[in-house]
KEKE-3310 file (N, C-alpha, C; in steps of 0.2 Angstrom, whole numbers, plus 5000, padded with zeros to 4 digits):
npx = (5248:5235:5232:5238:5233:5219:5223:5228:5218:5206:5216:5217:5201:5201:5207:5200:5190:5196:5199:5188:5183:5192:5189:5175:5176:5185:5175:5169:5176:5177:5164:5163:5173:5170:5156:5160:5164:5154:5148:5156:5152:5140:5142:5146:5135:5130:5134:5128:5128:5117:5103:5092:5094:5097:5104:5107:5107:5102:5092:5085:5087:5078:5067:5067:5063:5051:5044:5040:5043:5052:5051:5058:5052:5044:5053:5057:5049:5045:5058:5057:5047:5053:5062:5072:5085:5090:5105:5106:5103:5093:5082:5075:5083:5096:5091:5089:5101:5106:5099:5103:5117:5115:5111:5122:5129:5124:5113:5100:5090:5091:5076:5070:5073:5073:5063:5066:5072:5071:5084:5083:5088:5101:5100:5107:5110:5105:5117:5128:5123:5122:5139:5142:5137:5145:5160:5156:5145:5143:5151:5153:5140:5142:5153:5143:5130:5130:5130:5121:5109:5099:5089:5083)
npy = (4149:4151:4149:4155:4169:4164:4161:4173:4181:4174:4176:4190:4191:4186:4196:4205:4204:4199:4214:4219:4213:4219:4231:4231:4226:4236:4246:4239:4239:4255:4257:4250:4257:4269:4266:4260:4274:4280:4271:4274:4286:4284:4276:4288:4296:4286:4287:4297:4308:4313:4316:4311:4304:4281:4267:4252:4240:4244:4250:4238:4231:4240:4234:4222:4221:4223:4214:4196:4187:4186:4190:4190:4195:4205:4212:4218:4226:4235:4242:4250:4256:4265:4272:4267:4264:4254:4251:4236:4223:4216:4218:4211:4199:4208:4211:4199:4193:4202:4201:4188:4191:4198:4187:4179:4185:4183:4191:4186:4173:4161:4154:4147:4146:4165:4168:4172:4175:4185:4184:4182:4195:4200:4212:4226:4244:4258:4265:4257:4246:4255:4257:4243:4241:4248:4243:4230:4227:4234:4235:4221:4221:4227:4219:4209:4213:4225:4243:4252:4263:4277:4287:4303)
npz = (5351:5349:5365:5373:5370:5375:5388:5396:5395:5401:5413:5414:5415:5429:5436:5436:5442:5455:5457:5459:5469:5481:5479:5484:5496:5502:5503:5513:5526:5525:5530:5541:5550:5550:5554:5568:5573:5572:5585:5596:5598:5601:5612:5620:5625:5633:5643:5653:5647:5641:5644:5637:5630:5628:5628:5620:5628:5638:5639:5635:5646:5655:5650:5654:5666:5668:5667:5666:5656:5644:5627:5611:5600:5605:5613:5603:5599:5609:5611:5598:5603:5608:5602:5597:5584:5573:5562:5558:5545:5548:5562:5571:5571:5577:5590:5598:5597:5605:5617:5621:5623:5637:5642:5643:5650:5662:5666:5662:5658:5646:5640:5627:5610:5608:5617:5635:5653:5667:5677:5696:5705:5697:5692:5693:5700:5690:5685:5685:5678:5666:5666:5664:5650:5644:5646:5640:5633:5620:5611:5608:5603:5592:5584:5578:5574:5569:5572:5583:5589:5598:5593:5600)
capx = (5247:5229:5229:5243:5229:5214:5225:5228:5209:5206:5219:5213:5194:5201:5210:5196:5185:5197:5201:5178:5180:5195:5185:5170:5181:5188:5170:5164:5180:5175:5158:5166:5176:5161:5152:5163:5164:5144:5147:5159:5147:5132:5144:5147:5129:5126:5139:5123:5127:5112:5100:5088:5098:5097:5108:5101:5104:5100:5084:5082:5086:5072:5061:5067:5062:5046:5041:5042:5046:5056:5051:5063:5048:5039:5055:5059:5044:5046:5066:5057:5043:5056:5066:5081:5085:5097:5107:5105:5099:5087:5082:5074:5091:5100:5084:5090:5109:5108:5096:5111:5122:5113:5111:5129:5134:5121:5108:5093:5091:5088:5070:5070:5074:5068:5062:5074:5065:5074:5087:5083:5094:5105:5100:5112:5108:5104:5119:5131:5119:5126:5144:5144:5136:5151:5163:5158:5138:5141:5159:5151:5136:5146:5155:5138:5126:5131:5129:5114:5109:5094:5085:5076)
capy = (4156:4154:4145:4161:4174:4160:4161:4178:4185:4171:4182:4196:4193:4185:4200:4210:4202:4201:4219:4223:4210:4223:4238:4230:4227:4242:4250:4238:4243:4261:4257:4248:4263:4276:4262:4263:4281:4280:4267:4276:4294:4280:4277:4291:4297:4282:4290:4300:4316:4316:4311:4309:4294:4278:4260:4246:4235:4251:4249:4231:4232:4242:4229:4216:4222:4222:4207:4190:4182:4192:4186:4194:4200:4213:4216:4223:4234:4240:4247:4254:4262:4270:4278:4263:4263:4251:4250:4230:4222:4210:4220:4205:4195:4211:4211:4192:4194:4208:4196:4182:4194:4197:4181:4176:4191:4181:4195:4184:4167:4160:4147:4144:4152:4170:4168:4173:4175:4187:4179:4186:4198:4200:4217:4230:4249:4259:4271:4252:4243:4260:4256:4238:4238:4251:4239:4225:4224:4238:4231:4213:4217:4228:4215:4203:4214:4232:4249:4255:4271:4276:4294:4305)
capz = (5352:5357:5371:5377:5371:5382:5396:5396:5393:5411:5420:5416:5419:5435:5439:5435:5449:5461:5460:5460:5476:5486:5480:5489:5502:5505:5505:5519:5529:5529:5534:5547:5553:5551:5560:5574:5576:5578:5593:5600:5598:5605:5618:5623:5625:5636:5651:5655:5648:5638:5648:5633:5624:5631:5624:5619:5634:5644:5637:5637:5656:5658:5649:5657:5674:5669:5661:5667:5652:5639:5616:5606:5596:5610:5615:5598:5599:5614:5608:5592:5603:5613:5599:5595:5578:5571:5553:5554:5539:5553:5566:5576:5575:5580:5597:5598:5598:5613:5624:5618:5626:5643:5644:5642:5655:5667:5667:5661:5657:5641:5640:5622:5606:5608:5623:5641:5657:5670:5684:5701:5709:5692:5690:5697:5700:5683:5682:5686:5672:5659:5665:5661:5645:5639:5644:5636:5628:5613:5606:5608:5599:5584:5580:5577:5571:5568:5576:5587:5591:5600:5591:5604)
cpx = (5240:5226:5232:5235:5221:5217:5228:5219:5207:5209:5218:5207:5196:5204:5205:5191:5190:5199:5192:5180:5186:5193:5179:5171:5184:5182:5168:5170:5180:5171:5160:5167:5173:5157:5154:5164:5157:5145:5149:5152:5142:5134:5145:5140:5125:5130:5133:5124:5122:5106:5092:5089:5099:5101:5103:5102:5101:5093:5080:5082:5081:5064:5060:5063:5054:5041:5043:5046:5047:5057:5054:5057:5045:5046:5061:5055:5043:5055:5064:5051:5048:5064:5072:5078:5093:5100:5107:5100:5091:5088:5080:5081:5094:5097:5089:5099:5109:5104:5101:5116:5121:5112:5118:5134:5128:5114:5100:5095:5088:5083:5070:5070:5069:5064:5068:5067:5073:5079:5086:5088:5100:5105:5105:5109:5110:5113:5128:5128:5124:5134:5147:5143:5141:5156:5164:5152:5142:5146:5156:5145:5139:5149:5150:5133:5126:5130:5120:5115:5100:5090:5079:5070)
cpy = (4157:4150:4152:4167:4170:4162:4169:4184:4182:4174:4186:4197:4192:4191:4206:4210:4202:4208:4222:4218:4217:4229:4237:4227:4231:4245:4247:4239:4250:4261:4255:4252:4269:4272:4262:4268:4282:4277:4271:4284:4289:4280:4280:4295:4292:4283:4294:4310:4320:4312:4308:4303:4288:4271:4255:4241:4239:4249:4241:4229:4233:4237:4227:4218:4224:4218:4201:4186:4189:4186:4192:4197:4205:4215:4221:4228:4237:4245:4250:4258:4265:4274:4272:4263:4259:4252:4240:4229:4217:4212:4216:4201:4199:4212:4204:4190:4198:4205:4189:4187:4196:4190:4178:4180:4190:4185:4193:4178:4163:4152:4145:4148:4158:4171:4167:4176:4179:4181:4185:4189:4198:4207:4222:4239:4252:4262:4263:4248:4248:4256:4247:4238:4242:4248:4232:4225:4228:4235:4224:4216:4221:4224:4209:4208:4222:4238:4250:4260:4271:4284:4296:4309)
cpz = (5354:5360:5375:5376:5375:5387:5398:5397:5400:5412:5419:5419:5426:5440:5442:5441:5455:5463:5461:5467:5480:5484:5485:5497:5508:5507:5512:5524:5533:5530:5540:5553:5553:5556:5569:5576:5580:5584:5597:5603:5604:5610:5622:5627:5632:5643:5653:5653:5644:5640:5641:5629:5629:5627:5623:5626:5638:5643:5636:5643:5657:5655:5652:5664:5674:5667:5663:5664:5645:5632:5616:5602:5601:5612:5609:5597:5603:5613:5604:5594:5606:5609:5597:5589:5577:5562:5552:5551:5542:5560:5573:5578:5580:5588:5600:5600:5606:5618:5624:5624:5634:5645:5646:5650:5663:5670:5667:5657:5651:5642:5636:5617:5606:5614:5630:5646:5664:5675:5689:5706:5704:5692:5696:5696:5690:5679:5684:5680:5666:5659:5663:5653:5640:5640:5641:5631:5620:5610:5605:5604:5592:5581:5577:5572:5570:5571:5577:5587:5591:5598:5596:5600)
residu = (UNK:UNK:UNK:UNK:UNK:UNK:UNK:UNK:UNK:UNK:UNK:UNK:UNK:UNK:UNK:UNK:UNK:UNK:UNK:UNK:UNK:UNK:UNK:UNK:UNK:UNK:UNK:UNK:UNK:UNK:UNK:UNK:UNK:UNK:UNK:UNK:UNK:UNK:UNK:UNK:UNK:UNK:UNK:UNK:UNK:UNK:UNK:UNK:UNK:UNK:UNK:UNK:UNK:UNK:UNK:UNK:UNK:UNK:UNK:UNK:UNK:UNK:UNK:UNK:UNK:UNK:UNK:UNK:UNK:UNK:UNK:UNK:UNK:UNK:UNK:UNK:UNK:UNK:UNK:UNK:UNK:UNK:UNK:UNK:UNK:UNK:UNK:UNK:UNK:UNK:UNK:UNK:UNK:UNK:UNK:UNK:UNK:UNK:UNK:UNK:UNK:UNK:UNK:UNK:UNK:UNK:UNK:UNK:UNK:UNK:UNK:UNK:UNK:UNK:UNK:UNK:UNK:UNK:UNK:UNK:UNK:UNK:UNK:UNK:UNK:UNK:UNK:UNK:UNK:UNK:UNK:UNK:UNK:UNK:UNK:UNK:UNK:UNK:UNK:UNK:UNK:UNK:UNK:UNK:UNK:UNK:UNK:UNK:UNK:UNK:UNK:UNK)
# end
């Protein structure tokens, strides 16, 4: 009889933890889905109908084009002097990830961790730069490092 009331007290605590892990589950779910709405609103924003907000590759484009050689650290201080704000937990990774993703999409060429140096003749007009990063930068970096949005 108590080995039945041991194994019983084990399936309960075990029960009790797996239902704290799908409570914790559930929550990061609907951050998920709040987090995506934000994309979507950032995205929406990034069509030019406010001309005050700018994306984050929008805005690392315009680094790039002026900098020989592009470190994931300046070019996280130039996104946070120019109003981005992220909810990742490592803003530098999240900087790191989105030069990852230019790189990947051929816009700039990666020289060593943290370090990417423009390819010539990559860059495409500004308002051509917007419509690519809405079809494919902001969904690709949601899913690695979380929602963006740039605060005028």
């Amino acid at each position: 009889m108590d080995k039945i009331r041991t194994y019983r007290a084990e399936l309960t605590a075990e029960q009790n933890r797996i239902d704290a892990e799908l409570r914790r589950l559930d929550a990061a779910l609907a951050a998920f889905a709040i987090g995506h709405e934000n994309l979507n609103a950032t995205t929406t924003s990034q069509t030019g109908s406010d001309s005050d907000t700018a994306g984050t590759f929008d805005l690392l484009r315009e680094y790039i084009r002026s900098n020989s050689f592009i470190h994931a650290t300046a070019a996280l201080e130039y996104l946070i002097g120019h109003g981005w704000r992220t909810d990742a937990r490592h803003p530098l990774n999240a900087t790191r990830t989105a030069l990852a993703h230019l790189a990947t999409w051929g816009e700039i060429e990666r020289v060593r961790r943290g370090v990417y140096r423009p390819v010539t003749g990559a860059f495409v007009p500004a308002q051509t730069a917007s419509a690519q990063s809405l079809n494919s930068g902001p969904a690709a970096l949601s899913s690695c490092c979380g929602t963006h949005q740039v605060l005028a």
